[in-house]
N, C-alpha and C positions, 0 to 999 in steps of 0.2 A: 610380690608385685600386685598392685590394686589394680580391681577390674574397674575400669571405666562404665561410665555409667549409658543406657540406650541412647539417652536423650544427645547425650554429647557423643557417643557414634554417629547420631544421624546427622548431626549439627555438622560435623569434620565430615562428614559423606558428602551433604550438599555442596558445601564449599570445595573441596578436592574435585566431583563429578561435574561440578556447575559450568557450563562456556558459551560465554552470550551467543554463538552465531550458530548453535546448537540444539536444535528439537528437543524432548526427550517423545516427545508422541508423534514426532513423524509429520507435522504443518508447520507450513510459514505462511506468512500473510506479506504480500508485497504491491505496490504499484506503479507501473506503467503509466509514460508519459505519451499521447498519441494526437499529432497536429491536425488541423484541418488542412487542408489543402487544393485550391483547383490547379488539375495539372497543367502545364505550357505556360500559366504564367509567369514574367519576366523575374519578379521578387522572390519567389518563395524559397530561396537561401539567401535572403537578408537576413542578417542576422538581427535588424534594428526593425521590421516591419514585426506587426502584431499579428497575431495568429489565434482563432479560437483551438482552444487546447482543452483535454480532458486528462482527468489523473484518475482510473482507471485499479480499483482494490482488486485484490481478488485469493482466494485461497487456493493453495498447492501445497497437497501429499508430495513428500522426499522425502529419501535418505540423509540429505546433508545439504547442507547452505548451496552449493556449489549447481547442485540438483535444482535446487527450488530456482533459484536464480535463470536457470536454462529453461526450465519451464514457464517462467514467469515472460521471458523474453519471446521464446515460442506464440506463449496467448498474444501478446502483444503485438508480431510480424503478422498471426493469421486474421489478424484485423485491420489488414494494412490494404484490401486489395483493392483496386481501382472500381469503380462505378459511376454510372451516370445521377444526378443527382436531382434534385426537382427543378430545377432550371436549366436541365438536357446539359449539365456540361461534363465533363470527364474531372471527378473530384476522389480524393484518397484518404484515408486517416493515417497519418504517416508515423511509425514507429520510431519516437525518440530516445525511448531509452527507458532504465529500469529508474526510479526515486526513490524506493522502498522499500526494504527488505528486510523483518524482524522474524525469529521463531518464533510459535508458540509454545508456551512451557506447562498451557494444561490440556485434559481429553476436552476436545468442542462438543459440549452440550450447553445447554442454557444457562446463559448468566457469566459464563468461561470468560477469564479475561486473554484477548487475543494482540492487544496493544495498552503499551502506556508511554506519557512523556512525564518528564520528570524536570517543576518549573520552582523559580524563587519568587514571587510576586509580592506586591504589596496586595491587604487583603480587600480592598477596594476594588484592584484591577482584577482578582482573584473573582468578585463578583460582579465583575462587567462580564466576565467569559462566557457567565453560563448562562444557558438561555431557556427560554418556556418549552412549551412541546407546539406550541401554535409558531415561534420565534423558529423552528427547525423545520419546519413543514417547508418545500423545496418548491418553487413553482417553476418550470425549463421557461429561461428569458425566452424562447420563440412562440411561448404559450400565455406570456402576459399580456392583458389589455388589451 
């Protein structure tokens, strides 16, 4: 009987051990979707009204998808709680729900890749995507102008 070679151990190991919705280091990265809301008014379960909304990343240590998920839901409700707002009214950030939820599959230190998507493009559109470091610099719309 021929020994198999390391290389192809490790190859049949990754693929047998590999399961997307699986850590192997114990993070996921997920994000939560949280409304604006002032409370008492008449619309705010239209479902056709517009809403300022935030999509909300965030990192969670777990044992398994099922963990991260409950945790991720968690951060998300304890950001939910009512206050008065700069125009004295009773406003909330209302917990909608989870939109995100991948493992990570290496240790988090510098450079780690902690997300990816995986796209067909033409290579035109390909380089419409990417953008300068001055194109990413973020200014909060209640801070422009």
């Amino acid at each position: 009987m021929a020994k198999r070679g390391i290389l192809e151990e490790v190859v049949q190991e990754m693929f047998v051990a590999y399961d997307p919705n699986h850590s192997p280091v114990g993070w996921y990265i997920g994000s939560y979707l949280s409304r604006f809301v002032v409370l008492g008014e008449d619309q705010n379960d239209d479902p056709e009204r517009k809403f300022l909304v935030w999509e909300n990343t965030v990192l969670v240590k777990a044992d398994d998808f099922d963990e991260a998920y409950d945790k991720i839901v968690a951060i998300g409700r304890q950001h939910g709680e009512p206050y008065k707002n700069g125009l004295g009214q009773d406003a909330q950030w209302a917990f909608e729900g989870v939109s995100e939820l991948l493992p990570i599959y290496e240790k988090i230190e510098d450079g780690c890749e902690v997300m990816w998507t995986e796209y067909t493009k033409k290579l035109k559109n390909i380089r419409r995507r990417a953008s300068t470091k001055a194109q990413l610099h973020r200014t909060h719309p209640r801070f422009e102008g």
